[in-house]
C-alpha positions as CSV (number, residue, x, y, z in Angstrom):
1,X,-32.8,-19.8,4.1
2,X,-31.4,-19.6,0.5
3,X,-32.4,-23.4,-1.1
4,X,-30.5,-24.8,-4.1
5,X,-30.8,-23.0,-7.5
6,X,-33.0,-25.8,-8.8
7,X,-36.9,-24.5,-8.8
8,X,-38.3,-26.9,-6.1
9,X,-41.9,-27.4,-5.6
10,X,-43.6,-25.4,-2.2
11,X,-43.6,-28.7,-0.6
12,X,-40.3,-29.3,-1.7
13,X,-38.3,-26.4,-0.3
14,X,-40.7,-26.9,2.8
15,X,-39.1,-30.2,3.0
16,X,-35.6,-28.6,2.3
17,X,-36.0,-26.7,5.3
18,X,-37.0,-28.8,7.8
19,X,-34.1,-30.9,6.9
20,X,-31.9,-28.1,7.2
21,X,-33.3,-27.5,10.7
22,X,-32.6,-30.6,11.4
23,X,-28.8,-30.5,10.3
24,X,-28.4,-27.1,12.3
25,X,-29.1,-28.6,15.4
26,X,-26.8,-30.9,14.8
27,X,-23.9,-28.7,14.0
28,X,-24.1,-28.5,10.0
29,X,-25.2,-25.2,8.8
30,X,-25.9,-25.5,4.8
31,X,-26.9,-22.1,4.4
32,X,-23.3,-20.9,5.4
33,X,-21.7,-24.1,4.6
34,X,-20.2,-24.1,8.1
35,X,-19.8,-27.8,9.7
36,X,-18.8,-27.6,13.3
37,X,-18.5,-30.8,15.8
38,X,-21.4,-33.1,16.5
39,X,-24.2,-31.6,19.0
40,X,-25.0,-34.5,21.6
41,X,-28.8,-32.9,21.8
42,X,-30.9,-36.7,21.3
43,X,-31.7,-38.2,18.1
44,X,-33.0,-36.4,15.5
45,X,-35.2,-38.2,13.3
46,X,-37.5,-37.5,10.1
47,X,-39.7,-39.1,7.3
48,X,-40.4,-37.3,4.3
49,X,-42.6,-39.4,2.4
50,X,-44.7,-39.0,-0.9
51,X,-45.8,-41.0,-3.8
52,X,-44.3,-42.1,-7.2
53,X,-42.7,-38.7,-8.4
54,X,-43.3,-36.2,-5.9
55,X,-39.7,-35.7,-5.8
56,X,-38.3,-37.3,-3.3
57,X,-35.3,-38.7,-5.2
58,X,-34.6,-35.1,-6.5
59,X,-34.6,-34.0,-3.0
60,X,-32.3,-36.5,-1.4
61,X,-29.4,-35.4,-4.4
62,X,-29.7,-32.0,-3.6
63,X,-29.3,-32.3,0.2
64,X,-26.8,-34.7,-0.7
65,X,-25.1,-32.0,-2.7
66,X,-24.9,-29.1,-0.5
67,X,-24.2,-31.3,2.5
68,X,-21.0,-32.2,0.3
69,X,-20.7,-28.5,-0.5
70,X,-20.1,-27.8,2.9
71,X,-17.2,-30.5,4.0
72,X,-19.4,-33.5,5.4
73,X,-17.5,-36.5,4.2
74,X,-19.8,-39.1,2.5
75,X,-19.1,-42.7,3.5
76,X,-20.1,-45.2,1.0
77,X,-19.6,-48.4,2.1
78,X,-16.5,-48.5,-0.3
79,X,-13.9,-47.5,1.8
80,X,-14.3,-45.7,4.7
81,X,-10.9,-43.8,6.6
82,X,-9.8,-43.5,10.4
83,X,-12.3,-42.0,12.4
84,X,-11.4,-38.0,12.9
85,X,-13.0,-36.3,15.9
86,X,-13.7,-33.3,13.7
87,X,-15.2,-35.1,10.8
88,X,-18.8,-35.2,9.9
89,X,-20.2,-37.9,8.0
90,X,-22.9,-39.1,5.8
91,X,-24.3,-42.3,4.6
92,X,-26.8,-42.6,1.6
93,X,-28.6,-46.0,2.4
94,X,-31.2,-48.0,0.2
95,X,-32.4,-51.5,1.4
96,X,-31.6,-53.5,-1.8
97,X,-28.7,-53.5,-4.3
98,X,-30.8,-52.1,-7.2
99,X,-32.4,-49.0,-5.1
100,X,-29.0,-48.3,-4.4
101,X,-27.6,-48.3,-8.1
102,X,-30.5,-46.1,-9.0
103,X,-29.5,-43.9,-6.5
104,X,-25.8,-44.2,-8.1
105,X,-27.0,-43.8,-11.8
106,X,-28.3,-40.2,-10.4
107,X,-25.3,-39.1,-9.1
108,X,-25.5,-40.5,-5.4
109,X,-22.9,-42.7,-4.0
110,X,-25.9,-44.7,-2.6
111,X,-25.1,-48.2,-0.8
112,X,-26.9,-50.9,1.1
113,X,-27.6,-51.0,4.8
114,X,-25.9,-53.9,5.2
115,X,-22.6,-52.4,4.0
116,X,-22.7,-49.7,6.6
117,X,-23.5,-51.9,9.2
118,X,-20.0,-54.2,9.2
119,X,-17.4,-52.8,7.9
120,X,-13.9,-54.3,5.9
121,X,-10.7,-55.5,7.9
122,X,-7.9,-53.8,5.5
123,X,-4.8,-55.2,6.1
124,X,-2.2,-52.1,7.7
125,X,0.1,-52.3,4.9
126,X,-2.6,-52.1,2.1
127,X,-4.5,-49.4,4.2
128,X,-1.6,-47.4,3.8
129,X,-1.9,-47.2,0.1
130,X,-5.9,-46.2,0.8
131,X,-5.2,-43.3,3.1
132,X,-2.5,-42.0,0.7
133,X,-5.1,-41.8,-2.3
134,X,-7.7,-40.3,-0.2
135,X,-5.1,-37.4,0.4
136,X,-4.6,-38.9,4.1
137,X,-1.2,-39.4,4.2
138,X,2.2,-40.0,2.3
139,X,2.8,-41.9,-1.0
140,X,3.9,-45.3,0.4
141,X,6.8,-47.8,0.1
142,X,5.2,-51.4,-0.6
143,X,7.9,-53.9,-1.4
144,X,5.4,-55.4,-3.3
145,X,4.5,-53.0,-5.6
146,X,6.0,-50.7,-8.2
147,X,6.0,-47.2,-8.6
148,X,4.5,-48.0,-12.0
149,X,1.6,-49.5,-10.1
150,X,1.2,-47.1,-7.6
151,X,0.4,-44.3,-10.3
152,X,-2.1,-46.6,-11.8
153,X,-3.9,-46.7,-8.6
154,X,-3.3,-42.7,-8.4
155,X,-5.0,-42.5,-12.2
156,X,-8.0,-45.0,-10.9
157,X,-8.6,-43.4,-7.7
158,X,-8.8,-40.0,-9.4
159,X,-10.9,-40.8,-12.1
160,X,-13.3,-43.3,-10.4
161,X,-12.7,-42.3,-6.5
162,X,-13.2,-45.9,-5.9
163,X,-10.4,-47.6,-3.5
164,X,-11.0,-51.0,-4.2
165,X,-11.2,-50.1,-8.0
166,X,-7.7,-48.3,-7.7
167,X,-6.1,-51.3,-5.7
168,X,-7.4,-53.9,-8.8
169,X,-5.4,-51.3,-11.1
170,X,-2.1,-51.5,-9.2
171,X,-2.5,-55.3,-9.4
172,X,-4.4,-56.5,-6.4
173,X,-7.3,-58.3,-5.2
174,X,-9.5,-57.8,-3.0
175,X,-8.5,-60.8,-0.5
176,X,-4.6,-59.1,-1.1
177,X,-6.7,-56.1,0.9
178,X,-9.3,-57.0,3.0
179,X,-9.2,-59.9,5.7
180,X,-12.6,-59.8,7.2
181,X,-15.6,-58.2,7.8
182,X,-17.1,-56.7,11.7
183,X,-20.0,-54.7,13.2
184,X,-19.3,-51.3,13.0
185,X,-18.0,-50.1,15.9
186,X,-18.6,-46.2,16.0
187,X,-21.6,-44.3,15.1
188,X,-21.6,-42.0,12.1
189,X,-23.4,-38.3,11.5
190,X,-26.3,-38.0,9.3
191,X,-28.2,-41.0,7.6
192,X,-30.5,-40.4,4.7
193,X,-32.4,-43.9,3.6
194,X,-34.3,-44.2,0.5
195,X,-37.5,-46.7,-0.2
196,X,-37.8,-46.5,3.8
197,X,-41.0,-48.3,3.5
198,X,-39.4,-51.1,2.8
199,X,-37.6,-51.1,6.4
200,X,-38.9,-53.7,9.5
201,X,-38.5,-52.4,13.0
202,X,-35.1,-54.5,13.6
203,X,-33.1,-52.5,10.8
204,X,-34.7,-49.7,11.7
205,X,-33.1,-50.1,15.5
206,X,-30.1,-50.9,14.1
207,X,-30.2,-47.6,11.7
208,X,-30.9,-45.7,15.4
209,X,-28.2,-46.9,16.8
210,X,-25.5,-45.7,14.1
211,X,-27.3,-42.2,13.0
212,X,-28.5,-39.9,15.8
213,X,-29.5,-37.4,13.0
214,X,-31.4,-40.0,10.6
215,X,-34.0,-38.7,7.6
216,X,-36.3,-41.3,5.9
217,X,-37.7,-40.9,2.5
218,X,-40.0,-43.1,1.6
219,X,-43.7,-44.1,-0.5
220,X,-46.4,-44.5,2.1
221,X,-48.6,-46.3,-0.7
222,X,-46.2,-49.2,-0.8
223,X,-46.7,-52.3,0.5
224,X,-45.7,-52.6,3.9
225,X,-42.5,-55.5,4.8
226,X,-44.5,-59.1,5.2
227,X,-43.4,-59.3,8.7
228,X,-44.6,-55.8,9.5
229,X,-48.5,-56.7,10.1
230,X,-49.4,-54.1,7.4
231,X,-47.2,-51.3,9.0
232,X,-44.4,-49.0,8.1
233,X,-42.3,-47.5,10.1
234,X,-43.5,-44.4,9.4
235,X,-46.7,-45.4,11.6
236,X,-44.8,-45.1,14.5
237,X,-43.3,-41.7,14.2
238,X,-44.9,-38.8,15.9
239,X,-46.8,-36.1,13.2
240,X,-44.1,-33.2,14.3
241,X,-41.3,-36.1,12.3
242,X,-43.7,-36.4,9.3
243,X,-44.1,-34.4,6.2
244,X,-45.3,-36.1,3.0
245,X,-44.8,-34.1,-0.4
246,X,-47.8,-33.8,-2.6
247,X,-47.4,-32.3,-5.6
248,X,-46.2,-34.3,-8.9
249,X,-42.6,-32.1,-9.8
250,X,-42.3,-31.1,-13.3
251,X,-40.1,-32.9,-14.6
252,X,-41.9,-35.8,-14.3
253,X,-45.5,-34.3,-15.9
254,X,-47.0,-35.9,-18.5
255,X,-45.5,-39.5,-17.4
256,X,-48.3,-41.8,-18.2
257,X,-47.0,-44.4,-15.9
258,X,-47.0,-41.9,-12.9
259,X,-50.5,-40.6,-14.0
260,X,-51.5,-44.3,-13.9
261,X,-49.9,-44.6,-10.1
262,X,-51.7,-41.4,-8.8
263,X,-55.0,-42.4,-10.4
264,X,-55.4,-45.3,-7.8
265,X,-55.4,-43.4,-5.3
266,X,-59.0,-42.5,-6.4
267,X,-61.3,-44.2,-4.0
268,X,-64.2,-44.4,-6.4
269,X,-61.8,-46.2,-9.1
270,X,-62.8,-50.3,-9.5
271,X,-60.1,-52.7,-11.9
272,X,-62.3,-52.3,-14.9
273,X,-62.0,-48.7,-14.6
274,X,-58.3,-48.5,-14.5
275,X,-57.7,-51.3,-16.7
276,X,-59.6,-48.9,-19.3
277,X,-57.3,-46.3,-18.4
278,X,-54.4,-48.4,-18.9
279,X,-56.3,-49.4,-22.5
280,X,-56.5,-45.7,-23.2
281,X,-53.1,-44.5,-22.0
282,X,-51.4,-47.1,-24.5
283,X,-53.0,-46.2,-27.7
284,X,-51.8,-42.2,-27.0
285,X,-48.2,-43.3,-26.1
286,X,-45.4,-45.7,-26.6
287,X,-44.4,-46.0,-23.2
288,X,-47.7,-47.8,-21.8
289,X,-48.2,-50.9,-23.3
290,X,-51.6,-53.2,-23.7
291,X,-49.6,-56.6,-23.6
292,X,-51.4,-59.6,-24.9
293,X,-49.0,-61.8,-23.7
294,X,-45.5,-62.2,-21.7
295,X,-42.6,-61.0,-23.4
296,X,-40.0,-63.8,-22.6
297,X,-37.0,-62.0,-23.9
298,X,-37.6,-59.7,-21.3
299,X,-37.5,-62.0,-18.3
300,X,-33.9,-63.2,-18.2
301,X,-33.4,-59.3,-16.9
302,X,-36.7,-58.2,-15.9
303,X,-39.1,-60.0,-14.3
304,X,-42.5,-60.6,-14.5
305,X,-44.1,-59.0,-11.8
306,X,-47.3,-61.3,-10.2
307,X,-49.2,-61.8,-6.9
308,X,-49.6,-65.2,-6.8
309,X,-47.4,-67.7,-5.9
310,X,-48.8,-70.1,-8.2
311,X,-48.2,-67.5,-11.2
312,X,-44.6,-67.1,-10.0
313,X,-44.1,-70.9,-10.3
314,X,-45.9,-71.2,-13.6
315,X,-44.3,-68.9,-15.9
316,X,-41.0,-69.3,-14.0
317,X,-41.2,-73.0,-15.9
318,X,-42.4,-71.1,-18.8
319,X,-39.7,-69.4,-19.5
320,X,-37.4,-72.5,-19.1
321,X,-39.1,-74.4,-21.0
322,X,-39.0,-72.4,-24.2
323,X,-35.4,-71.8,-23.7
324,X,-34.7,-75.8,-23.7
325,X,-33.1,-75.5,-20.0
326,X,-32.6,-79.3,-18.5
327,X,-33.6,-80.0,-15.1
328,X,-30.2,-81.3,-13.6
329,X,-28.3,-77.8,-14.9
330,X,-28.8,-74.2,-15.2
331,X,-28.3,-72.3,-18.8
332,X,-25.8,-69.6,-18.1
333,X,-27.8,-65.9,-18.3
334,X,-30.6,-67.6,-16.8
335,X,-32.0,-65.4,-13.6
336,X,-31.9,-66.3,-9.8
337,X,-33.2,-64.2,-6.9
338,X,-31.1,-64.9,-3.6
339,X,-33.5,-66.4,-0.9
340,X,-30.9,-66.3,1.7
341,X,-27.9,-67.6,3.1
342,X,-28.0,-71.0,4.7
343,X,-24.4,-71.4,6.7
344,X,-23.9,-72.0,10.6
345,X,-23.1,-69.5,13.5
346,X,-19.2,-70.7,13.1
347,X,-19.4,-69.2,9.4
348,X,-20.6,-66.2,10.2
349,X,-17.2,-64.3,8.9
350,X,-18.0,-65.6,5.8
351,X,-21.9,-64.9,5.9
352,X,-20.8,-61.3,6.3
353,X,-18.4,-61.5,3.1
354,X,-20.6,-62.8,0.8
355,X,-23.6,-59.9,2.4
356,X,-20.8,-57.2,1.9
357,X,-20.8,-58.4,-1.8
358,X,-24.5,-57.8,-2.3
359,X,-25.7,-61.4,-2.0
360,X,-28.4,-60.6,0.9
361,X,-32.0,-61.7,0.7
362,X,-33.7,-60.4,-2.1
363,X,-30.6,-59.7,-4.5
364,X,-31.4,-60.3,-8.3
365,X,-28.3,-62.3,-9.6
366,X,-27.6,-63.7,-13.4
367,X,-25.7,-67.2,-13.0
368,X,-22.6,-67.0,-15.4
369,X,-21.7,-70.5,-15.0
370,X,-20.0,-73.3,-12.5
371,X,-17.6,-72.8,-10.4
372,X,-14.1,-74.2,-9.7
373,X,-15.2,-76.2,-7.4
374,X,-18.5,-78.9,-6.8
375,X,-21.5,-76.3,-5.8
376,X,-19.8,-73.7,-6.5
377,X,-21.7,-71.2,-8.9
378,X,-20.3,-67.9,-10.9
379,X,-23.0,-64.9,-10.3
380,X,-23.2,-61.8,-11.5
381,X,-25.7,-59.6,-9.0
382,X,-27.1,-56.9,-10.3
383,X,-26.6,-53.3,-9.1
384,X,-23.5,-54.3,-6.6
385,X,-20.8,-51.7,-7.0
386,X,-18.2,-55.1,-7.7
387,X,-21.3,-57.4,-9.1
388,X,-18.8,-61.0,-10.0
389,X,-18.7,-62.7,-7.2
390,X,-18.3,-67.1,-6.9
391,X,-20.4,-68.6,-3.9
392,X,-21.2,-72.0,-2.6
393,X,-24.9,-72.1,-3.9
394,X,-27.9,-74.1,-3.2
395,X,-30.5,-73.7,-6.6
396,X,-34.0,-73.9,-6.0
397,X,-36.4,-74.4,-9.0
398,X,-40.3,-74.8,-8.1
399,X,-42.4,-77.0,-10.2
400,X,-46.0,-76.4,-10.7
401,X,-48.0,-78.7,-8.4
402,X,-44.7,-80.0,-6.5
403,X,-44.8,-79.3,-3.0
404,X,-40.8,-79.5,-2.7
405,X,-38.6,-78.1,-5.5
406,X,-36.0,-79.1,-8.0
407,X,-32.6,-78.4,-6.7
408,X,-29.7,-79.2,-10.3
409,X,-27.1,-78.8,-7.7
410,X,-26.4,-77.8,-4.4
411,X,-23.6,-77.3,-2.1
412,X,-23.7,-78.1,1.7
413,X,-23.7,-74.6,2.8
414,X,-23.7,-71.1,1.4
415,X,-26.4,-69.0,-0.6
416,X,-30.0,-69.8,-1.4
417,X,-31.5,-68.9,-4.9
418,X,-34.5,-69.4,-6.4
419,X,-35.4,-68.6,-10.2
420,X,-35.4,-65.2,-10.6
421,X,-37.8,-65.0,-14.2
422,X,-41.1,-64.0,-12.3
423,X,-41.2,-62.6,-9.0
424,X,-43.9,-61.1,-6.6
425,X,-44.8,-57.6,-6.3
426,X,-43.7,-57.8,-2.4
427,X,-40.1,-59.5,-3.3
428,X,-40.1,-56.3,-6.4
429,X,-39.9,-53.7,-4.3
430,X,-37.0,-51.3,-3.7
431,X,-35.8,-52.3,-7.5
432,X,-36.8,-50.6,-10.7
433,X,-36.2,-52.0,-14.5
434,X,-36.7,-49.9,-17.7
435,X,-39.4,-52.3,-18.6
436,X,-41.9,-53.9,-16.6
437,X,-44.3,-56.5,-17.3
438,X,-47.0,-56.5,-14.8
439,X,-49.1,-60.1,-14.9
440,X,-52.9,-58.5,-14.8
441,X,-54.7,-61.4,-14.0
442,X,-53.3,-61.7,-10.4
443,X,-54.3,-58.6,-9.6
444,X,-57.7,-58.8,-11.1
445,X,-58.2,-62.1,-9.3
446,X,-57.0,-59.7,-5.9
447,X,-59.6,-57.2,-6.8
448,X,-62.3,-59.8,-7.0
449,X,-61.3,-61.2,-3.7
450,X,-61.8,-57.6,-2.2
451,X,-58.8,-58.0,0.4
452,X,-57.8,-54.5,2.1
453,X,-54.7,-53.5,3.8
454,X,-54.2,-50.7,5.7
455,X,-57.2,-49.4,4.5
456,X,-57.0,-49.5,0.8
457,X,-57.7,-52.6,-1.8
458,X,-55.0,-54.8,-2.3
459,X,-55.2,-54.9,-5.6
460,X,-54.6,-51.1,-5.8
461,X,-51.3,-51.4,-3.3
462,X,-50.6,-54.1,-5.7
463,X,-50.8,-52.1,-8.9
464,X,-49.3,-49.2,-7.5
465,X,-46.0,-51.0,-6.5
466,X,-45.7,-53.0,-9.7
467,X,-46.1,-50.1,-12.1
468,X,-44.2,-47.6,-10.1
469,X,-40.9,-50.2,-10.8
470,X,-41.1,-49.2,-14.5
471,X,-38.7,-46.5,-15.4
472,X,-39.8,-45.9,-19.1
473,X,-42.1,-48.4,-20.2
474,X,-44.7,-50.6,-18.5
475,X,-46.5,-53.3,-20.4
476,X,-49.8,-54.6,-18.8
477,X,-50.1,-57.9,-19.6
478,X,-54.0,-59.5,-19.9
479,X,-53.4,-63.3,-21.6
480,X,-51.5,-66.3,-20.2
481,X,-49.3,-66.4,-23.2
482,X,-45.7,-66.4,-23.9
483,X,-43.9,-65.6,-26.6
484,X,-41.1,-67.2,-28.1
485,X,-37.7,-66.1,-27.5
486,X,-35.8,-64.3,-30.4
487,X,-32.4,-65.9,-29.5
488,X,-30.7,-67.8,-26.3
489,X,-29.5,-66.7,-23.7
490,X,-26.6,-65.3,-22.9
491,X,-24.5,-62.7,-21.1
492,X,-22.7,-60.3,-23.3
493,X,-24.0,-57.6,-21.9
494,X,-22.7,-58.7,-18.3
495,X,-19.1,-59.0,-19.5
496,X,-17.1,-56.7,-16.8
497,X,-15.1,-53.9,-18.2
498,X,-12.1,-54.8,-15.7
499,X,-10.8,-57.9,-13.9
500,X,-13.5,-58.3,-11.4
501,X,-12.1,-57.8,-7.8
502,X,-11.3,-61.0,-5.2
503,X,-12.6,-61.5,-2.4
504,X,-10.8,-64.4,-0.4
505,X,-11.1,-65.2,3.4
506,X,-9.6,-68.4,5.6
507,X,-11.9,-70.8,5.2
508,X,-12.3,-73.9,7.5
509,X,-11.6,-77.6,6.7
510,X,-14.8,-78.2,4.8
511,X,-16.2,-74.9,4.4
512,X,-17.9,-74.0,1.2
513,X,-17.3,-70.3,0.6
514,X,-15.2,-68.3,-1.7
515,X,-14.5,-65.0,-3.6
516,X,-14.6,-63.6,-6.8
517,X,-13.4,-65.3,-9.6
């Protein structure tokens, strides 16, 4: 077959291929862009993995790309129109809210698993507007809008292709919109997830169940989910599913940050060996850096990145220490990192709001300030498509050598944070910054231990993961020092270019969770 005009790799248009195989049998023929009905011939399932720049990223877009070409309809998560018998559909997928805005800064219109998994209530008379911007029906009468308003939303929608974007410019909010959230109902086409290694066996069931033509790209030198046993769900694929891409592409030769990644994989290669390399890489270029200590400006938006625990704990009262943060109240900018979300089975309409928003486990969030009411915290999470969101919130801050943590404020029910200013290479995974700092003597303390995981050090799983989150620079930090910071904090750079969208939902006499604010 004839592969995109881009020059891909052998491996790469291998890859390209098999995927297109794949899509054939299902009915959706790139080479001549033809998409016919869905096939019901079994699942069809794949994994193409490879390391840190082997061009997996690159290869997703294009498929991406041509399966757009050729009249598949990509649902994002954002709003997604009656189900059409003759539609085919795709869904770009990441686990975490940050793999899926790196996706977006490329080009895809990436979003979480969660969001595909339940989907928004609209109310009818709102929906109406929504199918009449996608090009789905008539222009509507609402009595509650103008025709002034209804061409804002025309000018949003076509400049943004956002739904929820082009309601907020007529004048709505989201709870105006949406009244709920439920399990999606229908299957879709075609599902391609990125950082796959990060799946565990129950989302990958669930991903099964929606996708009977489902393609996984994913790093097989990651660290595998803490509640896998040291697998991925790679492992239990058969070799005919499998191809892994070897070769580094192009346009990513000459990265010293990826030629650190790959060098690990050199069997013979002890810590003082790479650390030297790490020494040498950072006096021939800028974007390696021998750090001699923690940069503390940095960790209000990127965090330190450390094995232990203990570390975590450590710098985490560090940090708010030298930024003069009291025990009984958070500073507004400071980081959080969303530990879960504590409400009963009667709340779960609610659970699934605040979810759809992008507070799920793991989510990296900035606290803006109180809320309007007692427990109530304004957060801004990074990487969500609508990131301001208010939630009931229950703050966690760890002291060093206190078994139970410091908790400023709390309400009764609704989200979970802890301090996001240093967190474990496990909990980093799936996000990427344009500067890391990676805390070295963790993972030379691992390396001493000699623990192994699947077969390879831990401390080389370790390193790999932590500097493979660095986009542009990576700065490899050997003291337990902190520098000063330069100013406070603070959240300029947070502000939202619009009014932030609304979600509202009935709540119950007592119940602690709202929208946007």
């Amino acid at each position: 077959m004839t592969v995109p005009a881009l020059q891909f790799s052998d491996d790469q248009a291998e890859a390209y291929d098999r995927v297109a195989d794949i899509l054939r049998a299902s009915g959706i023929d790139l080479t001549d862009g033809l998409v016919l009905p869905a096939r019901d011939a079994g699942d069809r399932l794949m994994a193409l993995m490879g390391k840190a720049g082997s061009g997996k990223t690159l290869l997703l877009a294009e498929l991406y790309k041509a399966l757009e070409a050729a009249g598949v309809e990509i649902v994002s998560g954002d709003y997604e129109s009656r189900r059409r018998k003759d539609r085919r559909t795709l869904a770009i997928l990441a686990p975490t809210n940050k793999a899926a805005s790196v996706l977006r800064m490329r080009g895809v219109p990436a979003t979480t698993i969660h969001r595909i998994l339940y989907t928004p209530v609209y109310d009818p008379e709102y929906e109406r507007i929504a199918e009449w911007l996608m090009g789905n029906g008539e222009r509507p009468d609402i009595e509650a809008l103008t025709d002034a308003a209804l061409d804002r939303a025309a000018t949003s929608f076509a400049g943004h292709k956002s739904v929820p974007a082009a309601l907020a410019a007529a004048g709505l909010r989201g709870s105006d919109f949406i009244t709920g959230w439920k399990r999606r109902e229908e299957p879709l086409d075609v599902g391609f997830v990125d950082e796959s290694s990060m799946l565990d066996d129950r989302q990958f069931d669930d991903l099964k169940e929606i996708f009977p033509t489902l393609v996984l790209f994913g790093d097989p030198a990651q660290l595998a989910p803490v509640n896998q046993s040291g697998t991925m769900v790679f492992d239990k694929l058969k070799t005919t599913q499998k191809m892994e891409l070897h070769r580094i592409h192009r346009q990513d030769a000459g990265n010293p940050i990826l030629d650190l990644a790959h060098a690990l994989s050199d069997p013979a290669l002890e810590f003082q060996d790479f650390e030297r390399m790490i020494q040498e890489k950072a006096a021939q270029d800028d974007r390696v850096v021998w750090g001699q200590r923690v940069e503390v400006d940095l960790m209000a938006r990127s965090p330190v990145l450390v094995w232990r625990n203990a570390t975590r704990i450590r710098l985490i009262s560090a940090f708010r220490a030298v930024h003069g943060a009291p025990d009984t109240e958070l500073l507004e900018g400071e980081p959080l990192i969303c530990d879960g979300i504590e409400l009963p089975l009667k709340h779960r309409k609610k659970r699934l709001d605040l979810e759809a928003r992008g507070l799920i486990k793991g989510a990296q969030v900035v606290y803006l300030g109180p809320g309007r009411k007692p427990g109530f915290s304004r957060l801004h999470v990074m990487g969500a498509e609508d990131p301001q969101v208010s939630a009931a919130s229950i703050v966690k801050i760890e002291k060093p050598d206190e078994e139970e943590p410091f908790i400023p404020f709390a309400a009764r029910m609704g989200a979970t944070f802890l301090h996001g200013a240093a967190v474990t290479i496990h909990k980093a995974q799936g996000s990427q910054w344009e500067t890391v700092q990676v805390f070295a003597p963790d993972l030379f303390v691992a390396a001493r231990m000699g623990r192994v995981e699947a077969g390879q050090p831990l401390w080389k799983r370790l390193a790999y993961v932590a500097i493979t989150r660095a986009q542009e620079r990576l700065i490899w930090v050997v003291r337990n020092r902190l520098s000063r910071p330069t100013g406070p904090l603070n959240v300029a750079d947070l502000k939202a270019p619009v009014v932030p969208l609304e979600l509202q939902i009935e709540t119950d006499p007592g119940a602690e969770v709202d929208g946007a604010s």
